[in-house]
CHARMM internal coordinates of N, CA and C (Angstrom, degrees):
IC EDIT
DIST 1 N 1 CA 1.4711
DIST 1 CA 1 C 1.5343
ANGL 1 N 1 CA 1 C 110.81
DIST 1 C 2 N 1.1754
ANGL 1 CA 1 C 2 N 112.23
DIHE 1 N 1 CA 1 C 2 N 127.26
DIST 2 N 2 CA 1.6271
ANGL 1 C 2 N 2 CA 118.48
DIHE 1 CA 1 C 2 N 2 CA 161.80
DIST 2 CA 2 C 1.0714
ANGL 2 N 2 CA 2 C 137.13
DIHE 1 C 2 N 2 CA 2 C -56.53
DIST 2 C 3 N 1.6098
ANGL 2 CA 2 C 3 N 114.31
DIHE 2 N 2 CA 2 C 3 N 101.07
DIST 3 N 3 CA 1.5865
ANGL 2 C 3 N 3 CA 120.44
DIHE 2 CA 2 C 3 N 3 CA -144.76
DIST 3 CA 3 C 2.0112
ANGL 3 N 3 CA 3 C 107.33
DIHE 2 C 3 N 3 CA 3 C -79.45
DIST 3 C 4 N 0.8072
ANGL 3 CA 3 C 4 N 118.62
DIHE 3 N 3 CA 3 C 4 N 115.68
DIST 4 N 4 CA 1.4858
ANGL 3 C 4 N 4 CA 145.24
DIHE 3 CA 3 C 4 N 4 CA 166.95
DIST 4 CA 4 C 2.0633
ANGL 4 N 4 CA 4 C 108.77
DIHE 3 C 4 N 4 CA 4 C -19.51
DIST 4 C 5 N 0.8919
ANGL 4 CA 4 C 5 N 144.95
DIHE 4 N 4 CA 4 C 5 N 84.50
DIST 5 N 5 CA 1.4973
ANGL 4 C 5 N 5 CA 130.94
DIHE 4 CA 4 C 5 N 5 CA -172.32
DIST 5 CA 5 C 1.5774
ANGL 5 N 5 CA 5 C 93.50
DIHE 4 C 5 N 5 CA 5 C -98.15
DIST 5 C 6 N 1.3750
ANGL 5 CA 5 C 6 N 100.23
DIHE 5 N 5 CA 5 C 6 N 128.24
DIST 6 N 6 CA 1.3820
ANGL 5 C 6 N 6 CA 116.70
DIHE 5 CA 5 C 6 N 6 CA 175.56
DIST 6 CA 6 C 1.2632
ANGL 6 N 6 CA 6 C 107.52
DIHE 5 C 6 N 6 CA 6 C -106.61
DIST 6 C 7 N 1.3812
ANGL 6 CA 6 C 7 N 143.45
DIHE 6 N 6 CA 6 C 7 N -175.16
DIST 7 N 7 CA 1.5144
ANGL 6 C 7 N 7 CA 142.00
DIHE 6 CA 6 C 7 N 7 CA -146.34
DIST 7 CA 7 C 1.8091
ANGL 7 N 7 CA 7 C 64.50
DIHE 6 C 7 N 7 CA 7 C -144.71
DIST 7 C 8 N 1.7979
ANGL 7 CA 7 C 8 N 110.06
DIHE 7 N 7 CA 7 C 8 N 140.99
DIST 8 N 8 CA 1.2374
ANGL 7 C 8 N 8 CA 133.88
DIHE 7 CA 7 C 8 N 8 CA 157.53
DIST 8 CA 8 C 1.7211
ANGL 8 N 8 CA 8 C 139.20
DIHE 7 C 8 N 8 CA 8 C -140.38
DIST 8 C 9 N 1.0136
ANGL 8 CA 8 C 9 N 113.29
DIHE 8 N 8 CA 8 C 9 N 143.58
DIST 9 N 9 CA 1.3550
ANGL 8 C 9 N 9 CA 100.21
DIHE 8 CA 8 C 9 N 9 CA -172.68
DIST 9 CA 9 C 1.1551
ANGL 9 N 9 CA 9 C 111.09
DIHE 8 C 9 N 9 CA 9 C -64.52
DIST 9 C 10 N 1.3475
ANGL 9 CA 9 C 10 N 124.23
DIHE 9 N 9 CA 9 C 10 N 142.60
DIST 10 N 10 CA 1.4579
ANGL 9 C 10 N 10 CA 136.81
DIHE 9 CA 9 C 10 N 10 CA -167.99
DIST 10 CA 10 C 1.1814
ANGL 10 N 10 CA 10 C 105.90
DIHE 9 C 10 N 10 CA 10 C -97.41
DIST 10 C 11 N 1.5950
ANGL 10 CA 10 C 11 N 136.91
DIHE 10 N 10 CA 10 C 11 N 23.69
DIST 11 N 11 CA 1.2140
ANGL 10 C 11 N 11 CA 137.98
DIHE 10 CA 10 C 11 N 11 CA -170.85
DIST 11 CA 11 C 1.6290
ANGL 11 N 11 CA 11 C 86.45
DIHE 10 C 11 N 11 CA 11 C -140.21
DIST 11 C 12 N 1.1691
ANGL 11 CA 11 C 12 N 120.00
DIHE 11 N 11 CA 11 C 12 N -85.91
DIST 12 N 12 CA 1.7082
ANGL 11 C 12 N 12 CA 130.63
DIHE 11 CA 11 C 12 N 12 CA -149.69
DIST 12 CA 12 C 2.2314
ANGL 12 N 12 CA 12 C 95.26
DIHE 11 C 12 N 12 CA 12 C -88.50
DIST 12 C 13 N 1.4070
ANGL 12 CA 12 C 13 N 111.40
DIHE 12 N 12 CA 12 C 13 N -6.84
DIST 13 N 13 CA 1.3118
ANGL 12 C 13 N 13 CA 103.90
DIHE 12 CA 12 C 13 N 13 CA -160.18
DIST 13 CA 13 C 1.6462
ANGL 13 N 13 CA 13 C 142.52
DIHE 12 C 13 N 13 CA 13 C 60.31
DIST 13 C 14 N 1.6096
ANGL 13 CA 13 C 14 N 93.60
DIHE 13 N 13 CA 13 C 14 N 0.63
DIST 14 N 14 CA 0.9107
ANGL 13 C 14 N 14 CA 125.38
DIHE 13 CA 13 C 14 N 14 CA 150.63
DIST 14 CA 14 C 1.5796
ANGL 14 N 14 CA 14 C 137.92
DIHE 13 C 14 N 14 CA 14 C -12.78
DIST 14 C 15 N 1.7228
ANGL 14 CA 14 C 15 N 128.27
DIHE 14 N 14 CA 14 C 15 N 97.21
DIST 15 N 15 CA 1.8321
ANGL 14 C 15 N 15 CA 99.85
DIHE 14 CA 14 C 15 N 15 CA -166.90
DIST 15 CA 15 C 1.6646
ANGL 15 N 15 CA 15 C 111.64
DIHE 14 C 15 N 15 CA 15 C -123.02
DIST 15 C 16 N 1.3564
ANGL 15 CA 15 C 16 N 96.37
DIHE 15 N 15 CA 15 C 16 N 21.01
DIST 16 N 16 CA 1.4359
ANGL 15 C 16 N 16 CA 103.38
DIHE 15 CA 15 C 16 N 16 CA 171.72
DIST 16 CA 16 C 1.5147
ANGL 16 N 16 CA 16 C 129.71
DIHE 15 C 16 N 16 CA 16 C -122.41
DIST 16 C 17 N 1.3306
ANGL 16 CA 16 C 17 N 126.84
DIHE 16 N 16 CA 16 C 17 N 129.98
DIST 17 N 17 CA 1.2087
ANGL 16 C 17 N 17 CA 116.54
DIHE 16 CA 16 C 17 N 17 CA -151.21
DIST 17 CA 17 C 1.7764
ANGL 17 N 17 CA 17 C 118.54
DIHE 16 C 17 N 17 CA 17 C 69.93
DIST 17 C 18 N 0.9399
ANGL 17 CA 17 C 18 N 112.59
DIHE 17 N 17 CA 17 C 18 N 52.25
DIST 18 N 18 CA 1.8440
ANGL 17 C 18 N 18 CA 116.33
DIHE 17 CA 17 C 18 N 18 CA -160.00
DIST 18 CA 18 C 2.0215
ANGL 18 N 18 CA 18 C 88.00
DIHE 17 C 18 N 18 CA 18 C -114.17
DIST 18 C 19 N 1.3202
ANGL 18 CA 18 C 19 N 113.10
DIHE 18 N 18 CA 18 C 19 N 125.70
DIST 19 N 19 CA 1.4283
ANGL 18 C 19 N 19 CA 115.71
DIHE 18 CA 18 C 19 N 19 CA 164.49
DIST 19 CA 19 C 1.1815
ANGL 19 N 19 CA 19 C 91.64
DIHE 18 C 19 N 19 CA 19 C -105.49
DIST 19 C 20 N 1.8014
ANGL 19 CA 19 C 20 N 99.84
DIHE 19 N 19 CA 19 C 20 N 131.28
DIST 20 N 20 CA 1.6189
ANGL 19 C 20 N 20 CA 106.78
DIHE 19 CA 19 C 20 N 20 CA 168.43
DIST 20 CA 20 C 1.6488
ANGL 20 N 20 CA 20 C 126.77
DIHE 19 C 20 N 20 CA 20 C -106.18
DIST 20 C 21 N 1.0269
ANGL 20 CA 20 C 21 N 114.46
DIHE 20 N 20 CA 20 C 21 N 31.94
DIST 21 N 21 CA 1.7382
ANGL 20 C 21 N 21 CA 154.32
DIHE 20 CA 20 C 21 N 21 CA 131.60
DIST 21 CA 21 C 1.3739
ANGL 21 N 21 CA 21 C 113.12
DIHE 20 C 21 N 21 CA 21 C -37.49
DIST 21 C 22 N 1.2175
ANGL 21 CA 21 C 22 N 99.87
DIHE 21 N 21 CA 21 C 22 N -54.81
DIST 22 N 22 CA 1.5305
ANGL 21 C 22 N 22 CA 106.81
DIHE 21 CA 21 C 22 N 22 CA -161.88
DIST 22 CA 22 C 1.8170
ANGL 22 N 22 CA 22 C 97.33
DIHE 21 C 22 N 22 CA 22 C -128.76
DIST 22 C 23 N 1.0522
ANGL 22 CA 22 C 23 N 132.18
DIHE 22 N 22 CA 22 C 23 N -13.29
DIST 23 N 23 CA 1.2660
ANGL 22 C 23 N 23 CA 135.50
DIHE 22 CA 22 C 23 N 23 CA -167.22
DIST 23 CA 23 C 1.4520
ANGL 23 N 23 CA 23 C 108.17
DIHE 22 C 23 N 23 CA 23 C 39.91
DIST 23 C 24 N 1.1153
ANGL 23 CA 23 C 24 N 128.28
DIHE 23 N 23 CA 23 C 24 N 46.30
DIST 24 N 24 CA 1.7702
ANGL 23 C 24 N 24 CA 144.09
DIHE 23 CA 23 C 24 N 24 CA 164.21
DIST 24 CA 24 C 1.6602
ANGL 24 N 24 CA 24 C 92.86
DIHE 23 C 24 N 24 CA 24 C -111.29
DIST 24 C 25 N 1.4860
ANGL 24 CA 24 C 25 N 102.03
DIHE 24 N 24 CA 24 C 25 N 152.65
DIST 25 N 25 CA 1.9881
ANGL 24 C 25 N 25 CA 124.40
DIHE 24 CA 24 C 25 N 25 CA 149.49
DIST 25 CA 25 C 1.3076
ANGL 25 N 25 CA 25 C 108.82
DIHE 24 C 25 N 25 CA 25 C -74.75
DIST 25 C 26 N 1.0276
ANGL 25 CA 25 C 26 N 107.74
DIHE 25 N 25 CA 25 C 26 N 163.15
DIST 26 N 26 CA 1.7693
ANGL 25 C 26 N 26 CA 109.10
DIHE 25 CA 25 C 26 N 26 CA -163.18
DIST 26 CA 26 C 1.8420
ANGL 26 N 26 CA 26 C 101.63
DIHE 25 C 26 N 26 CA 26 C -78.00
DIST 26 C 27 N 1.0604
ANGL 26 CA 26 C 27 N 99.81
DIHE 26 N 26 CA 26 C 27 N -3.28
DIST 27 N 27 CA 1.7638
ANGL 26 C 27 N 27 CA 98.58
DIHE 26 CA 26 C 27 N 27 CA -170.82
DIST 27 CA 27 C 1.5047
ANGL 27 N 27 CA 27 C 109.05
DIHE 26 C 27 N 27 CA 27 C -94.81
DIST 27 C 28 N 1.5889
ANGL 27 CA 27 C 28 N 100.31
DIHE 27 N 27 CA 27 C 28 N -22.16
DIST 28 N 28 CA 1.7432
ANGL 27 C 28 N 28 CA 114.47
DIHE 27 CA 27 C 28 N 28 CA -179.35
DIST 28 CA 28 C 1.4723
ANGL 28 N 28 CA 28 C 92.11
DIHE 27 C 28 N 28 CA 28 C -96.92
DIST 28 C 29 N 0.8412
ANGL 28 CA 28 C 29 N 140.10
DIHE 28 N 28 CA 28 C 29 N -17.83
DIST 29 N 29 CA 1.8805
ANGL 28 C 29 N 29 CA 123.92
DIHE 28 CA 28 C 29 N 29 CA -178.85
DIST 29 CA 29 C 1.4880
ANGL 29 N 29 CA 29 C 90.59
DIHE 28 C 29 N 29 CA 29 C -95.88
DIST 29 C 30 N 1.3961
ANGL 29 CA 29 C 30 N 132.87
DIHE 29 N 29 CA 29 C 30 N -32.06
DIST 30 N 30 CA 1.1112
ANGL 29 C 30 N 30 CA 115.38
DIHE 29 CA 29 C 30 N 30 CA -174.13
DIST 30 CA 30 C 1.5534
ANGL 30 N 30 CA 30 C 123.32
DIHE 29 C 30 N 30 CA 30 C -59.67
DIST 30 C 31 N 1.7188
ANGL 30 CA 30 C 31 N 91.43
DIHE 30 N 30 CA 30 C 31 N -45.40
DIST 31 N 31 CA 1.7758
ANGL 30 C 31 N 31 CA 101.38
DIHE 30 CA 30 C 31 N 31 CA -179.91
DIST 31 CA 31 C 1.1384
ANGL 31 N 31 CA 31 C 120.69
DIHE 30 C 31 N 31 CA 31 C -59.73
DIST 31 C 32 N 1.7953
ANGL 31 CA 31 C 32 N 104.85
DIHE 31 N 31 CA 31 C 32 N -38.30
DIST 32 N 32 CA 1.8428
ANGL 31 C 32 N 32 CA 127.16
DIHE 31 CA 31 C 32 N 32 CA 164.29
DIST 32 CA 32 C 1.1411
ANGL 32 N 32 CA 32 C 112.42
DIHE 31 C 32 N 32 CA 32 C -29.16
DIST 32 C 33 N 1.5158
ANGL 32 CA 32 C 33 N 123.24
DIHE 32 N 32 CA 32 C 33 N -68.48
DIST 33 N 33 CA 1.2395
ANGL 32 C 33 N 33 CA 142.98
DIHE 32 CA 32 C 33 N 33 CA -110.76
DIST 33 CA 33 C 1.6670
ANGL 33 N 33 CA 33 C 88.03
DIHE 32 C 33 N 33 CA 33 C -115.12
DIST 33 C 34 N 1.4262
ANGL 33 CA 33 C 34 N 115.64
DIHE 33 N 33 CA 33 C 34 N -33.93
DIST 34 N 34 CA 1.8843
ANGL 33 C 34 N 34 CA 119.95
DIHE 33 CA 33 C 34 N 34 CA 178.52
DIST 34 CA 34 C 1.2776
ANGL 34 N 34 CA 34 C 101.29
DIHE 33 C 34 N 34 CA 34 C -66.29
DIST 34 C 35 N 1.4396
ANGL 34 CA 34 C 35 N 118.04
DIHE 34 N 34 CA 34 C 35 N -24.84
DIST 35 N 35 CA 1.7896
ANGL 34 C 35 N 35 CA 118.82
DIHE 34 CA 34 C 35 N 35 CA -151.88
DIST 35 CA 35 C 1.5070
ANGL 35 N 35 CA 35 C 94.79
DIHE 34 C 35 N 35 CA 35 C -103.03
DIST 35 C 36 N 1.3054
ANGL 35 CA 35 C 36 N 111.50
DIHE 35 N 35 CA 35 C 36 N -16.51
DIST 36 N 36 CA 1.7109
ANGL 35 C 36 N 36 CA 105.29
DIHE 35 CA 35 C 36 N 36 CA -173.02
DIST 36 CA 36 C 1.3948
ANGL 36 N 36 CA 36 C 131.56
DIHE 35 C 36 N 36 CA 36 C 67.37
DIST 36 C 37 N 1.6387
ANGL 36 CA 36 C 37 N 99.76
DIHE 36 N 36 CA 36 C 37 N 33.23
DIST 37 N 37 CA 1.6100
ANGL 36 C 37 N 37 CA 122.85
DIHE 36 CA 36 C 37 N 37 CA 153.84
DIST 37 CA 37 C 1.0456
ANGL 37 N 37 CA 37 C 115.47
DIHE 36 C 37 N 37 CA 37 C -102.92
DIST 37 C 38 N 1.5762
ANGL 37 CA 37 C 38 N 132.54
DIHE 37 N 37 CA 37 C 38 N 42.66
DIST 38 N 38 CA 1.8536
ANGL 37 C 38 N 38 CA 125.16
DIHE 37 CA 37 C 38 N 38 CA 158.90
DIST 38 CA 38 C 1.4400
ANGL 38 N 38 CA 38 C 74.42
DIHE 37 C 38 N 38 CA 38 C -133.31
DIST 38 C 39 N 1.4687
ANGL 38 CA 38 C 39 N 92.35
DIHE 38 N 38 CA 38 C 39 N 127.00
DIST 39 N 39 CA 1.7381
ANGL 38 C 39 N 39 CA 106.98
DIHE 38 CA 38 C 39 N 39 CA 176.47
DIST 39 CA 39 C 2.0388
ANGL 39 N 39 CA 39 C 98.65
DIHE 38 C 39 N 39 CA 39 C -78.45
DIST 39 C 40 N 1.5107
ANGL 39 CA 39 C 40 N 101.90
DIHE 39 N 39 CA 39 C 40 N 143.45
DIST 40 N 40 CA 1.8622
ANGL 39 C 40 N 40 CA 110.75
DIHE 39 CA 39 C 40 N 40 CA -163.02
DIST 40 CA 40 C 0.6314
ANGL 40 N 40 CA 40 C 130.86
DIHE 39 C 40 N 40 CA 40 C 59.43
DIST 40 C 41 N 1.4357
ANGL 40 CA 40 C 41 N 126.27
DIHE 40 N 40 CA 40 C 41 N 26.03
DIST 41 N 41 CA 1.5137
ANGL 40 C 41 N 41 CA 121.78
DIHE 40 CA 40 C 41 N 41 CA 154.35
DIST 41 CA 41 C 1.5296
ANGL 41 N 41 CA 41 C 110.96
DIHE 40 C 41 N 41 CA 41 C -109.04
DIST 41 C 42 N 1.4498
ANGL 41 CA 41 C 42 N 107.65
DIHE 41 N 41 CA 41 C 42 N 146.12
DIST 42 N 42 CA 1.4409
ANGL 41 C 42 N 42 CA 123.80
DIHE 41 CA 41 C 42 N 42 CA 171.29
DIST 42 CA 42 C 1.4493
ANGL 42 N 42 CA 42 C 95.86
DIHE 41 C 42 N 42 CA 42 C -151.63
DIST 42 C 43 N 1.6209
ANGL 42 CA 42 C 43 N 78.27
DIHE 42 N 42 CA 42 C 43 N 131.31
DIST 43 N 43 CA 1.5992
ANGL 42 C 43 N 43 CA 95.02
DIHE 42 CA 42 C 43 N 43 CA 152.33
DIST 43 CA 43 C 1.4353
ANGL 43 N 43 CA 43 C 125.32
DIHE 42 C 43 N 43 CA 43 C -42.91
DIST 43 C 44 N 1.6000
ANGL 43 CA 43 C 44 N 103.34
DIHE 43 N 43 CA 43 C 44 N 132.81
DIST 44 N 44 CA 1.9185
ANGL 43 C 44 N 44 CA 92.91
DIHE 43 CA 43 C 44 N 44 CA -177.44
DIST 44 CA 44 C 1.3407
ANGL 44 N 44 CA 44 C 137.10
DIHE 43 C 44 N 44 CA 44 C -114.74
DIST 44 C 45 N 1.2907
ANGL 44 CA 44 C 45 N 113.97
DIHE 44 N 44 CA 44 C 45 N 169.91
DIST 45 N 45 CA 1.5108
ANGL 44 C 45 N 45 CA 108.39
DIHE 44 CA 44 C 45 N 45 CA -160.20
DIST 45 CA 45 C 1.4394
ANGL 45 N 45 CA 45 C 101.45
DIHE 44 C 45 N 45 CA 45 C -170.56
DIST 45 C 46 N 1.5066
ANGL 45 CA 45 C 46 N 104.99
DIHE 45 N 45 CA 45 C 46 N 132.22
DIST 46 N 46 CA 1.2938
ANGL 45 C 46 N 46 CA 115.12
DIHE 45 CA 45 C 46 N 46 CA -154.59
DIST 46 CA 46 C 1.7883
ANGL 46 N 46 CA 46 C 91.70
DIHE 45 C 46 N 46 CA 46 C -138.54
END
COOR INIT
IC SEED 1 N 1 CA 1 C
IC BUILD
């Protein structure tokens, strides 16, 4: 049988909610992304 490849977070293994941008789950880019280890992201404000 032809095995299925799902997209996963490369931190938690995570396969729901997964941006593949960043190949993080939205809960691991989130914590990432507060701490200012995903290079270009900032919080925004307009």
């Amino acid at each position: 049988n032809p095995m299925r490849v799902r997209n996963r977070c490369s931190v938690t293994g995570r396969a729901r909610g997964y941006i593949r941008k960043f190949g993080l789950s939205r809960i691991t880019f989130r914590e990432y992304a507060s701490k200012g280890q995903v290079p270009g992201v900032t919080k925004s404000s307009w």
